[in-house]
N, C-alpha and C positions, 0 to 999 in steps of 0.2 A: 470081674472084668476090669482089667486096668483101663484108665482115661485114655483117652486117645485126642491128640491134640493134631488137627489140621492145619498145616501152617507152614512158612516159609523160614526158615533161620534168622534171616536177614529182617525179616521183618519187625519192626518196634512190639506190632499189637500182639505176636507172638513170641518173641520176647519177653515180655510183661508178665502172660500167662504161665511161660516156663519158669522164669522168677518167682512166681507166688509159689507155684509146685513145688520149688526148692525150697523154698522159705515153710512149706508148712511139712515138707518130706510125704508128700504125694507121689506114689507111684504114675508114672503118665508111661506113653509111646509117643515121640514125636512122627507123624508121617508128613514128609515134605513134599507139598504141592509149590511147583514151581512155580513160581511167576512171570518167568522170563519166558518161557514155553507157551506161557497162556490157559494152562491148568485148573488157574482159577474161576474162566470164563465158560470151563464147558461142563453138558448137561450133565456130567456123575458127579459134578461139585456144586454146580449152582439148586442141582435137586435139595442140598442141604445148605445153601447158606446163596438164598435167590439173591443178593447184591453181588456174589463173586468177589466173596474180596477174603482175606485171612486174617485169625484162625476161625475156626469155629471147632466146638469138641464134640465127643459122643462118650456121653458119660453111662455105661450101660445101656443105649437106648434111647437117652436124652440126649436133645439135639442143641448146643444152646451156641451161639455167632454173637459176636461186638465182645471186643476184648475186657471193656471195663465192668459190664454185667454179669463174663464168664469167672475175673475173679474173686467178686463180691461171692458168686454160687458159693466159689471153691472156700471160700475163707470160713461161712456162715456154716457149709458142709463137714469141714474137718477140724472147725473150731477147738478139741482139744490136743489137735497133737502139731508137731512144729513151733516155730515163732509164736510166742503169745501174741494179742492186742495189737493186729494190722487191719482187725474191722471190729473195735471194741462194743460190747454186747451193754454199757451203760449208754443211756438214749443221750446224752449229751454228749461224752466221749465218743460215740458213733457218728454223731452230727458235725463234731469236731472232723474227722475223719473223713466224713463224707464231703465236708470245706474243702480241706484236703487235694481230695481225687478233683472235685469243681474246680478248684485253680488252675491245676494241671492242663485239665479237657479245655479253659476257657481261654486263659491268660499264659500259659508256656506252650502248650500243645501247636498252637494257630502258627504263631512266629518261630519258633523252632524247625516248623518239618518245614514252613516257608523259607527259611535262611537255609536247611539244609539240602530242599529244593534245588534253589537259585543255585547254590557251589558244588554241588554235587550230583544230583540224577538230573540235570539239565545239561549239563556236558559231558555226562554219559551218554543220553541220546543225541549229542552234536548240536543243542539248541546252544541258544546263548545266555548269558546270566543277566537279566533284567537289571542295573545295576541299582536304578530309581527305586525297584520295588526292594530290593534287597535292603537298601537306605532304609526305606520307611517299615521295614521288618528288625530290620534292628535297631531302631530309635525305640519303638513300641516294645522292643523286648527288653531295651535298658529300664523304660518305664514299671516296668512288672516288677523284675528283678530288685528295684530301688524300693517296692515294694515290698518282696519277698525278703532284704535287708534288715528292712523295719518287723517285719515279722518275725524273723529268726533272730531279733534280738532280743528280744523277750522271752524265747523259748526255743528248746532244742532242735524240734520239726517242727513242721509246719500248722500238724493238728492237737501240738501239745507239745510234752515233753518225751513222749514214747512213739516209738516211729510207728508208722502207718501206710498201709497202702495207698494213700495219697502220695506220699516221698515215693512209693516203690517206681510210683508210672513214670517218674521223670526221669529214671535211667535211661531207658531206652533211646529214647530222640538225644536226652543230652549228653549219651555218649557220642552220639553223630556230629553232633556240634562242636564236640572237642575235636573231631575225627576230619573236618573240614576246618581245623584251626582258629575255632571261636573258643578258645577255653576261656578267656579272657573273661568271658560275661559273667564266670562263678569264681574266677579268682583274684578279680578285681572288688571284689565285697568280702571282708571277712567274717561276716557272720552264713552270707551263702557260700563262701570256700569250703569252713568246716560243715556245715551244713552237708553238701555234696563229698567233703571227703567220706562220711559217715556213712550214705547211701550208697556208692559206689564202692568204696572198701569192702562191704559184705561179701564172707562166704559166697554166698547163696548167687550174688550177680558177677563173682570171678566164675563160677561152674556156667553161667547162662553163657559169658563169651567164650567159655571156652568149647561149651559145645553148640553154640549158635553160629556158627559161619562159614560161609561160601563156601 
């Protein structure tokens, strides 16, 4: 039975998912549940993923929801074919790794969809853009990043020198933030410029936009 991915295009966390797919040449189906409809709120979706939110997959029968535990499965699952070492199997390189993905979820993830919030699906639904809060989301995200500078000057990614599923998560949101005209925040550092050229040059996340949208 192929994977079957619940999910929205548009969506970051299903995004993510269909990225690893490509990156490990996993057979999937995307089936798109809408979000603008409200799809993900009712009972034939919430019976398998009771938060209502996207993706979540059905791997044969197994039912697994939260994007960052679906591609840890997938990684750990098809560990010898596609991309080698994006969930490395040495307990220290995997810890590396698994830093990595923590960054992402703690210190880019929060300010990221906050900034892409504020200038984008806030006046999509006709609200206004908070401009205070948008300030204090991207003072905190110049902080990270001055961080992630220092990181990536010592080494290639983030969890080493071999990229990693930690680098794959931060395509998603930060291609949104280029997309709302914050490129600025990766190409004003050159150790995160190339950094993010690296991530985002991939194969694998050219096929995600191109068959991820609207």
């Amino acid at each position: 039975m192929v994977l079957k991915i619940y999910g929205f295009p548009f969506s970051t966390a299903t995004r993510l998912v269909v990225f690893v797919c490509k990156e490990k040449q996993i057979p999937y189906e995307l089936i798109t549940i809408d979000l603008f409809k409200g799809e993900h709120k009712q009972p034939a979706y919430t019976k398998f993923h009771p938060f209502g939110q996207v993706p979540y997959i059905d791997d044969d029968g197994f039912i697994l929801f939260e994007s960052r535990p679906i591609v840890r499965y997938l990684l750990k699952k098809h560990a010898s074919q596609g991309t080698q070492g994006l969930l490395p199997t040495d307990p220290q390189a995997e810890a590396r790794a698994e830093q990595a993905l923590s960054i992402e979820a703690s210190s880019f993830d929060p300010n990221v969809s906050g900034i892409v919030a504020e200038l984008y699906f806030k006046p999509q639904r006709g609200l206004s853009t908070d401009e205070a809060n948008l300030a204090r989301l991207k003072e905190t995200l110049n902080e990270k990043l001055d961080a992630y500078e220092v990181i990536l000057g010592k080494q290639k990614f983030l969890g080493g020198d071999s990229i990693t599923v930690g680098d794959l998560a931060h395509a998603p949101y930060g291609t949104l933030l280029e997309t709302v005209g914050q490129g600025e925040f990766f190409t004003s550092r050159p150790n995160v410029a190339r950094w993010w050229k690296e991530v985002t040059s991939r194969p694998a996340w050219e096929a995600v936009k191109a068959e991820c949208v609207l």
